[in-house]
FIFI-778844 format. One record per residue (C-alpha): x, y, z. Coordinates in steps of 0.2 Angstrom, whole numbers. Each point is the difference from the previous one (the first is absolute). Layout:
[[X; Y; Z]]
...
***
This chain:
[[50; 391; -284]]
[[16; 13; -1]]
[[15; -9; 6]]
[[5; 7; 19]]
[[14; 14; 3]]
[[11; -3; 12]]
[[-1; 7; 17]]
[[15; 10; 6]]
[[-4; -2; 17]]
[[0; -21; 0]]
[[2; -16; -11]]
[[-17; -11; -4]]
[[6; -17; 12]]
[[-10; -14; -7]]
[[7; -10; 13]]
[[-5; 8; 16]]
[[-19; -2; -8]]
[[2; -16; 0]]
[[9; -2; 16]]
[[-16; 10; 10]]
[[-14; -9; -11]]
[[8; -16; 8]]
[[0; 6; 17]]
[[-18; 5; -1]]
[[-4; -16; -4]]
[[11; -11; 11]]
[[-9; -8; 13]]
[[-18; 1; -9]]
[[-1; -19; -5]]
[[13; -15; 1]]
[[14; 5; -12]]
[[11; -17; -4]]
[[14; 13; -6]]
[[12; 8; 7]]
[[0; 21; 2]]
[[13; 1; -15]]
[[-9; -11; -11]]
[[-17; 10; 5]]
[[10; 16; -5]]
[[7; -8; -18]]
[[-17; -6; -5]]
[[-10; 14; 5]]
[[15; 12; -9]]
[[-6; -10; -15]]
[[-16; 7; 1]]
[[4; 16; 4]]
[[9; 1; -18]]
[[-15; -8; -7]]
[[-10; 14; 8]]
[[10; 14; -7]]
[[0; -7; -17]]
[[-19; -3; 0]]
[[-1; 21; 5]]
[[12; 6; -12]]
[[-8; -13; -16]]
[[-7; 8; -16]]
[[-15; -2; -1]]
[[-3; -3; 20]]
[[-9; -14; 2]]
[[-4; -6; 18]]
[[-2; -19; -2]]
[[17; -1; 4]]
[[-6; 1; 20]]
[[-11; -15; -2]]
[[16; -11; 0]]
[[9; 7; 13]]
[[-15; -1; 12]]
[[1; -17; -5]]
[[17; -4; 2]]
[[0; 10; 19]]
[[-12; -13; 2]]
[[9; -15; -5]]
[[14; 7; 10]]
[[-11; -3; 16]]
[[0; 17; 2]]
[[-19; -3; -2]]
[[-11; 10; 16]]
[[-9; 12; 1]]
[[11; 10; 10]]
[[15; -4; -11]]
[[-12; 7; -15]]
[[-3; 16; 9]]
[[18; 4; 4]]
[[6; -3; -18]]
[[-12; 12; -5]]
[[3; 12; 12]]
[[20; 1; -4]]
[[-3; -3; -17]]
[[-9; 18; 1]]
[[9; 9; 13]]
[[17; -5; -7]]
[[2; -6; -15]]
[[-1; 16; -10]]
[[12; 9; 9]]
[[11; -15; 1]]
[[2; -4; -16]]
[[-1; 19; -6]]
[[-16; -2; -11]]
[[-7; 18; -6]]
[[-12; 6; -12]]
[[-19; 5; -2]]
[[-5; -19; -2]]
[[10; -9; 12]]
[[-13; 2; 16]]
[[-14; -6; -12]]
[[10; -15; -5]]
[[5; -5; 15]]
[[-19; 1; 6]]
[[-4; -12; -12]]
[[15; -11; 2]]
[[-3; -2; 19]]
[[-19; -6; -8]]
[[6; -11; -7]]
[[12; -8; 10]]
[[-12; 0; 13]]
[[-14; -11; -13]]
[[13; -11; -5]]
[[7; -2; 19]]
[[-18; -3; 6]]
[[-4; -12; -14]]
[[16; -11; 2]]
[[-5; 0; 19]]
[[-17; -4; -3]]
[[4; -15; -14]]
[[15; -6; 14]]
[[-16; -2; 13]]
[[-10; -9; -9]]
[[17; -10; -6]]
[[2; -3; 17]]
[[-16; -5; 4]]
[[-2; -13; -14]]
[[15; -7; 6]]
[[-8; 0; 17]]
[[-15; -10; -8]]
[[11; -12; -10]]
[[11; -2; 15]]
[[-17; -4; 12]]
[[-8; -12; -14]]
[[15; -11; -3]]
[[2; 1; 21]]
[[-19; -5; 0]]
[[2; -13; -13]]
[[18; -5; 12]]
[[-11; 0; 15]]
[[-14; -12; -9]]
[[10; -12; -3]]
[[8; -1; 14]]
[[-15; -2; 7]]
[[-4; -13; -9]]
[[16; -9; 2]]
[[-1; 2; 19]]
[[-18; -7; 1]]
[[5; -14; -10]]
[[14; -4; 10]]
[[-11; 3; 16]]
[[-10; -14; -8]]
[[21; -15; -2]]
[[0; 7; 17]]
[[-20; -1; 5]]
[[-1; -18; -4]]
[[19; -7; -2]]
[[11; -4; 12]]
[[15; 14; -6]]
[[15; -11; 2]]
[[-7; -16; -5]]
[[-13; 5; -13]]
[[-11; -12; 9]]
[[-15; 3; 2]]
[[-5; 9; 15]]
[[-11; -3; 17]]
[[-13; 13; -8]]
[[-1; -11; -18]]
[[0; -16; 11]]
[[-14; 5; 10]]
[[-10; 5; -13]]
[[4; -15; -11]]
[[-3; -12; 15]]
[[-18; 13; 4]]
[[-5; -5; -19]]
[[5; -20; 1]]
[[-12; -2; 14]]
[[-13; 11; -9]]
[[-11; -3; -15]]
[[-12; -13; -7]]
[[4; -16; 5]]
[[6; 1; 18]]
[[-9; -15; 5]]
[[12; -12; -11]]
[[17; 8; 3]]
[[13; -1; 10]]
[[17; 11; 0]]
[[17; -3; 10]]
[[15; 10; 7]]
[[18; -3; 4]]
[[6; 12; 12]]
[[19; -1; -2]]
[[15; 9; 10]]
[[16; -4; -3]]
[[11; -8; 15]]
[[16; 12; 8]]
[[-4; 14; -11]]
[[5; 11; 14]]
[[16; -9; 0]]
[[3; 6; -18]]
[[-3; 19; 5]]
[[9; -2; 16]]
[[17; -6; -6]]
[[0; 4; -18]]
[[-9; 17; -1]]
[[-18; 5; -8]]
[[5; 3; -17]]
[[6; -20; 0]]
[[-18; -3; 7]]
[[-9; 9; -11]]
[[10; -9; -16]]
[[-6; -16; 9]]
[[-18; 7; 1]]
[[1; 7; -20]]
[[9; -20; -5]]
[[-15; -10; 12]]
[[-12; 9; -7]]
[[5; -2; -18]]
[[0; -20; 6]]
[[-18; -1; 4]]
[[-5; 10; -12]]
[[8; -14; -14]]
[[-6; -14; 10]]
[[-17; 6; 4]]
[[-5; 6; -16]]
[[-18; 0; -2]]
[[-2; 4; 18]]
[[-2; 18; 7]]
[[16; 3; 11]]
[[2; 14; 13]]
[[12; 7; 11]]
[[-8; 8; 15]]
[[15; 8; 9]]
[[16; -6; 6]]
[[3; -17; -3]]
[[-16; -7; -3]]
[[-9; -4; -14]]
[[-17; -8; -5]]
[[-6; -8; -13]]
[[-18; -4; -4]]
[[-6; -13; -8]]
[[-20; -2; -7]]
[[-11; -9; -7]]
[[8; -17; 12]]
[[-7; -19; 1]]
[[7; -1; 17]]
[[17; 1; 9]]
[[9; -11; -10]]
[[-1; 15; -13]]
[[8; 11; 11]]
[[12; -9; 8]]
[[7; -2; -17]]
[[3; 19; -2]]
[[8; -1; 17]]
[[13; -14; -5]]
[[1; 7; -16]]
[[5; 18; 10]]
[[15; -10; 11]]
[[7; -9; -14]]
[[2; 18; -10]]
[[9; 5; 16]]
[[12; -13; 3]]
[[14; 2; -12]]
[[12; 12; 10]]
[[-2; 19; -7]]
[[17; 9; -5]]
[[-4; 20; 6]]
[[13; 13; -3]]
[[13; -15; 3]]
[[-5; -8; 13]]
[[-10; -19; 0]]
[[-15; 0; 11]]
[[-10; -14; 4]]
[[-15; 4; -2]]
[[-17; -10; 7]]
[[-17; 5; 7]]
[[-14; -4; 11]]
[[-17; 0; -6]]
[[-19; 0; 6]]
[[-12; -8; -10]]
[[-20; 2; 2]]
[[-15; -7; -15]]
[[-16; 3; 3]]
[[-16; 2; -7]]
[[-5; 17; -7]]
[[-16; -1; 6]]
[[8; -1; 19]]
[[15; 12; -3]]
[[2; 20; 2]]
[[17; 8; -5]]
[[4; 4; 21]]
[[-2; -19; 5]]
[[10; -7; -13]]
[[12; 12; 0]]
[[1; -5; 19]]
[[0; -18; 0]]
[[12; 0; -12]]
[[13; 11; 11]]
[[-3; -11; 15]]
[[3; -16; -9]]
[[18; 10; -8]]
[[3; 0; 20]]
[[-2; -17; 3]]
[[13; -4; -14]]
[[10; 12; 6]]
[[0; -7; 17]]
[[5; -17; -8]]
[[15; 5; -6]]
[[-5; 9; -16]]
[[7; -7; -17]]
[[-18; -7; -3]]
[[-21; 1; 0]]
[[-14; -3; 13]]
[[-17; 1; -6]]
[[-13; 8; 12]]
[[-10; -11; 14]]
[[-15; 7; 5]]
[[0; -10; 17]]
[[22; 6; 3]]
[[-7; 18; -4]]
[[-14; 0; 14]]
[[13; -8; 13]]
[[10; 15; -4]]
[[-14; 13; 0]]
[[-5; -6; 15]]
[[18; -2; 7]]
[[2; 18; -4]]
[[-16; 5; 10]]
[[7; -8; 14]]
[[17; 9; 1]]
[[-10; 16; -4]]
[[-9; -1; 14]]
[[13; -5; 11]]
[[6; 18; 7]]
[[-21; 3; 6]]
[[0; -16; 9]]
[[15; 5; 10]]
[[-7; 17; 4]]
[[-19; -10; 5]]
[[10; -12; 12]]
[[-5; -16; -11]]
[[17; -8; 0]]
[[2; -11; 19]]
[[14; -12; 6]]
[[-2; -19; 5]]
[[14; -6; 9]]
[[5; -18; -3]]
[[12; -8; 13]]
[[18; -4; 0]]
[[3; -16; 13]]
[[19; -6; 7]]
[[3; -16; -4]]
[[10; -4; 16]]
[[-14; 4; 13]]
[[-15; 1; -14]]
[[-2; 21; 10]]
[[-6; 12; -13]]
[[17; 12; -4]]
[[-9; 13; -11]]
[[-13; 3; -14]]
[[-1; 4; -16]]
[[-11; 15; -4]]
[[-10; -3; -17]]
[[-11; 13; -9]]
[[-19; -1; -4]]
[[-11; 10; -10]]
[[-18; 0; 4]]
[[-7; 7; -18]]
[[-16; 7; 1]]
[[-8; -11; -15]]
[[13; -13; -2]]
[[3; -5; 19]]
[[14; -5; 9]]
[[15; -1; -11]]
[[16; -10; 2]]
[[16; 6; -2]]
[[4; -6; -15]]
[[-14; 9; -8]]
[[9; 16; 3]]
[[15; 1; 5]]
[[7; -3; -16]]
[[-9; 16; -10]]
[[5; 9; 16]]
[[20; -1; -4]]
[[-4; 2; -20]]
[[-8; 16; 5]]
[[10; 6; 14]]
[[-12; 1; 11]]
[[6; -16; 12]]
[[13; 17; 7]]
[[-16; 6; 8]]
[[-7; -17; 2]]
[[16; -6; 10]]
[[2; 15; 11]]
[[-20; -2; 6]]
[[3; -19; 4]]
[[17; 4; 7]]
[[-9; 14; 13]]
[[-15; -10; 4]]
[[9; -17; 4]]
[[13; 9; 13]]
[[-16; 9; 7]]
[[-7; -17; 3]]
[[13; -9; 5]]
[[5; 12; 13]]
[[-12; -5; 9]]
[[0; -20; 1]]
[[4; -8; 17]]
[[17; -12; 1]]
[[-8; -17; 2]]
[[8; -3; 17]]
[[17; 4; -9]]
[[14; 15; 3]]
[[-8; 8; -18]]
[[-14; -3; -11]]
[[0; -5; -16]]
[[7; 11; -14]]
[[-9; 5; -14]]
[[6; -3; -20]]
[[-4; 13; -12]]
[[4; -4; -19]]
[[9; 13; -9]]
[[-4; 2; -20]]
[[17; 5; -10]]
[[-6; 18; -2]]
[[-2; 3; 17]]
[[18; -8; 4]]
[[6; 11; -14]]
[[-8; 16; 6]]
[[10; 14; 8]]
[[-4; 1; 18]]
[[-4; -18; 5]]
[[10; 3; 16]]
[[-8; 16; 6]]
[[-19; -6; -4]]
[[5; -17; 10]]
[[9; 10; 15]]
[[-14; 13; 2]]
[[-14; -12; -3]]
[[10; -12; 15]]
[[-1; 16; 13]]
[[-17; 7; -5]]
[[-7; -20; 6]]
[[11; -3; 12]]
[[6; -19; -9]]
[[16; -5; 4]]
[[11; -1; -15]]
[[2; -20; 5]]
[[-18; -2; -2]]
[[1; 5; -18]]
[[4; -11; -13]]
[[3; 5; -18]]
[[-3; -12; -15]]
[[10; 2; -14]]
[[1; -10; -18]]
[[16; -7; -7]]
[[-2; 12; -15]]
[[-3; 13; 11]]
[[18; -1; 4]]
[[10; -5; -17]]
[[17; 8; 8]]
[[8; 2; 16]]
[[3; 19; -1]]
[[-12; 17; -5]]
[[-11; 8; 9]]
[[-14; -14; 5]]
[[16; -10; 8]]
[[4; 15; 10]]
[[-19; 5; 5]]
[[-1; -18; 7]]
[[17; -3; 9]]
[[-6; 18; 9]]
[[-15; -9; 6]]
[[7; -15; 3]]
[[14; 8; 13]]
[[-15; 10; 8]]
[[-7; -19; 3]]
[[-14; -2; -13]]
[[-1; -17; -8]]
[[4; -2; -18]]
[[-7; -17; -9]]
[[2; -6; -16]]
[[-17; -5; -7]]
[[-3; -16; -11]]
[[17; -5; 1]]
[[4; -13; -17]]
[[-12; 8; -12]]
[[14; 13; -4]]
[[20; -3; 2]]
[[-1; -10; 13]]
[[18; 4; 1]]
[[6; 0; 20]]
[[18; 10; -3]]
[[-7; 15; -3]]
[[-10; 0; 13]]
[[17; 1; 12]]
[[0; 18; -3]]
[[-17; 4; 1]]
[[-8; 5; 17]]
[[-11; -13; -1]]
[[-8; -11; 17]]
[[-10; -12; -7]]
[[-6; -11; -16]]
[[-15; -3; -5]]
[[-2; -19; -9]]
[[-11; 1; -15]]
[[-15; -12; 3]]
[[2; -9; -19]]
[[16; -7; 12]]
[[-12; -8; 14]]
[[-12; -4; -11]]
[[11; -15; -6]]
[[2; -5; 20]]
[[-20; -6; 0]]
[[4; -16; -12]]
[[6; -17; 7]]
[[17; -2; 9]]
[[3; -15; -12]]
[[-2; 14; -16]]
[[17; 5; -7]]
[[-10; 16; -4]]
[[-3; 6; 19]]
[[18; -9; 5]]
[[6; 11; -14]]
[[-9; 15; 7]]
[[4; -4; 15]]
[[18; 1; -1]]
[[0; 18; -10]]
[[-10; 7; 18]]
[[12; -8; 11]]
[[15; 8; -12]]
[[-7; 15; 0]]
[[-5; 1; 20]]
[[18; -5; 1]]
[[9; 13; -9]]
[[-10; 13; 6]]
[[2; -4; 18]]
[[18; 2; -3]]
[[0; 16; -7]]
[[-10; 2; 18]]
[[-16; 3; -8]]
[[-18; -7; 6]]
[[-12; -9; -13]]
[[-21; 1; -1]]
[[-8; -16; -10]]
[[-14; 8; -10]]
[[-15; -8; -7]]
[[0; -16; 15]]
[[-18; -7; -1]]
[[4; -15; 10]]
[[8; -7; 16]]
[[10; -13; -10]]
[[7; 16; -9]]
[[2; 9; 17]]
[[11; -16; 7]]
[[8; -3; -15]]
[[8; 20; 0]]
[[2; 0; 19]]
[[13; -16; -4]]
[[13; 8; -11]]
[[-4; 14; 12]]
[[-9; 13; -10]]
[[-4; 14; 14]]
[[-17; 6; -3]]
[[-16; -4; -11]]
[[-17; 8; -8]]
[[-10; -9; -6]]
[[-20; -3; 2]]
[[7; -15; 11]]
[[4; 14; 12]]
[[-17; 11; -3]]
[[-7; 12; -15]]
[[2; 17; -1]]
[[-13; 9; 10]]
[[-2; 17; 11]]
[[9; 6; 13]]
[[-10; -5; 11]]
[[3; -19; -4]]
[[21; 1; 5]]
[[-7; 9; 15]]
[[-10; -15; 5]]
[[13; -10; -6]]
[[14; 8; 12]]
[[-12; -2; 16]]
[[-2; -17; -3]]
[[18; -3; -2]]
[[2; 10; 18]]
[[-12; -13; 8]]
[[4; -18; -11]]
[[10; -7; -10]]
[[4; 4; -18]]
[[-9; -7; -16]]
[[14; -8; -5]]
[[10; -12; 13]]
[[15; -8; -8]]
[[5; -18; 2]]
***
């Protein structure tokens, strides 16, 4: 090709080629450069491109690089293709100055072959790309395989192991304890469990924090674990763990785990600087196979852990078919407690509180009766006590409290300026309940009771001080008139100074006290027994208070009380508990004769 001539009229400006090749391009695909070093590189290919036109020989390979490095310089679009081609034809002759006959024929084929080696270079970055893609999406499946793996292992030390102790868990103890009492055999083998919970755990947690309760979970169980070697040990949850023991020749076996269990425990166990004693309560249950299932062992074993705990802990209890019955059955009772209140089952006898001075009956003592479907009438003591474990002696209380002031609203006064008053025991939940005073007050107006007619029995450790709120509910009743007893007076503190501050009327004399006065004169037992009454009478008259004998079965009793001037008595001497009806009776007869009881 001829070299060029001048042009008078302007300059060839490489320069401003490039500087409007890399405006056309700008903004076609990401460029990680900045305008002027897009302008230097691509002035790089403009010289290359001039040379390539003015070479002799011409040869248009030299556009197969450049495609490939416009690519490589992530100028690499279509659209960024097509505008290099279009300025390199509109443009770059006249910018440069290129003439003569050949130069439109080589710049034809030079823009071929840019355009091949451009296109190649994209299409050998695409599939670049996308075996990258499919190396990247095998090693993230191969990543994601054994994660998988990994994580369905793990959901395996987690499935069946306990993840702080690595214990065995309640799902592998079940199904270790499923298989001991299956297979050939059964009718030969026995199996065992000690159901163990450690004593005051919560104290642990409480005071010194969970992370110092769970060291002391992780250092217990690596105790059994030693110990018990040979023998499957689990930890359920919490504090508990269990340990199954198979193929037993009787309890003997199994109670030797268990001692084995609280000897591992005893030495004190230093966790993150503190020393903690540790001990434990356990449950122990041995069987038969052939008369076991997982659900019946598992719980006899956890009632028999109560039972231990209920001793005082720090030892085993093995199980007792006949106890666990006695509870079932005392469970059903207090379960069906709340329907027999609302069926109208519970009923009051009444049994008779007599003066000793002129032997006239001063007031009653309203006791509760169950009339049980099945079980007939029940006593007292047969449910009372479940009634307070439960809570249910609140309802309980308020019913006998509502239907005794009913009843005795009614009674006629024996001849005398008021009848008698009627004495209502009041468990510690109900003296410790809020509203004690409004539930008395409105149940007093609904009735129609007197507030003097109405006495309320209290225990001593119903009242362990002389201030709070049960002193204050009582003093309120007491200034509105109501009568406030003490109940089994002796069987607690028997301590008379606090009762100086207590808004207290009467005592009530425990009946293991009068028991003693049935024996000879002559026996320094009864003299003994008899001198503790007439002390206590004495003291309690002075601090202006009036004293009830409880438990007096005989007239010798009733003499013998009346002497060292005890007030009033109960007492089967005096009558059983019956209905209404009976005090009724009782308070006619005393209108028209004399008194039962005539002192000499």
């Amino acid at each position: 090709m001829a070299d060029p001539t001048p042009d008078t009229g302007s300059r060839p400006c490489p320069g401003s080629f490039a500087r409007a090749w890399a405006k056309a391009v700008s903004g076609t695909s990401y460029l990680p450069v900045t305008q002027e070093q897009l302008e230097t590189f691509l002035q790089g290919l403009t010289d290359r491109l001039a040379a390539a036109l003015r070479a002799e020989p011409f040869d248009p390979r030299a556009g197969h690089q450049i495609g490939i490095d416009l690519v490589t310089a992530h100028i690499a679009s279509a659209e960024g293709l097509g505008r290099t081609v279009e300025v390199i034809q509109l443009r770059l002759r006249h910018d440069l100055d290129l003439v003569g006959d050949e130069v439109d024929d080589r710049l034809a084929r030079l823009l071929a072959t840019v355009a091949t080696g451009y296109a190649r270079a994209l299409r050998d970055r695409t599939l670049d790309a996308q075996e990258s893609l499919r190396r990247a999406a095998m090693v993230a499946r191969a990543q994601a395989e054994r994660a998988l793996r990994e994580s369905e292992a793990r959901f395996r030390h987690q499935a069946t192991h306990d993840p702080l102790t690595d214990l065995p868990n309640r799902t592998l103890f079940t199904d270790r304890l499923t298989a001991a009492l299956a297979g050939p055999g059964r009718a030969d083998r026995r199996v065992g469990l000690c159901f163990l919970d450690l004593d005051r755990f919560k104290v642990v947690n409480d005071s010194l924090g969970h992370h110092v309760g769970d060291a002391l979970l992780v250092a217990v169980a690596q105790r059994l674990r030693e110990a018990l070697d040979g023998h499957l040990v689990a930890r359920l949850g919490g504090d508990e763990f269990v340990v199954l023991v198979e193929r037993t020749r009787g309890t003997d076996d199994v109670v030797r785990v268990a001692e084995a269990a609280l000897r591992a425990l005893d030495p004190p166990a230093v966790v993150d600087g503190h020393e903690l004693t540790v001990s434990a309560s356990i449950g122990i249950v041995e069987r038969p196979v052939a008369d076991a299932t997982p659900s019946d062992l598992m719980r006899a074993a956890d009632s028999t852990l109560h039972w231990a705990k209920a001793a005082g802990g720090a030892r085993w209890e093995l199980f007792d078919a006949d106890r666990n019955q006695q509870e079932l059955a005392r469970y059903a009772l207090s379960a069906a407690i709340p329907t027999a209140l609302e069926r109208g089952e519970f009923y009051l006898d009444y049994q008779p509180l007599t003066s000793l001075r002129d032997g006239h009956l001063t007031g009653v003592e309203a006791l509760m009766r169950w009339r049980h479907p099945e079980l007939g009438e029940l006593r007292p003591d047969r449910f009372i006590g479940l009634a307070e474990e439960t809570g249910l002696i609140v309802p309980l209380g308020g019913w006998v409290l509502a239907d005794a002031a009913r009843e005795a609203e009614g009674w006629p006064t024996g001849g005398r300026p008021l009848a008698p008053f009627v004495s209502v025991n009041l468990a510690v939940r109900q003296v410790h309940r809020p509203g004690l005073v409004r539930q008395v007050l409105g149940l007093l107006e609904r009735t129609g009771l007197p507030p003097e007619r109405l006495q309320l029995e209290i225990t001593e450790s119903a009242m362990m001080s002389t201030t709070g709120e049960p002193v204050h509910a009582l003093r309120a009743l007491a200034e509105v008139g109501v009568r406030i007893a003490i109940d089994d007076f002796g069987t607690g503190y028997s301590n008379l100074a606090y009762l100086r501050d207590l808004p207290v009327t009467e005592l009530k004399v425990a009946g293991n006290f009068v028991a003693g006065l049935r024996g000879s004169p002559a026996d320094p037992k009864t003299r003994t027994d008899e001198r503790i009454l007439a002390s206590l009478v004495s003291l309690a008259h002075a601090l202006e208070l009036t004293v009830t004998a409880e438990g007096v079965e005989t007239a010798a009793q009733a003499e013998r009380l009346r002497a060292i001037g005890c007030d009033a008595a109960q007492g089967w001497f005096f009558g059983r508990p019956g209905p209404a009806g009976q005090i009724v009776d009782r308070l006619d007869r005393e209108r028209q004769t004399a008194p039962i009881f005539t002192p000499r």
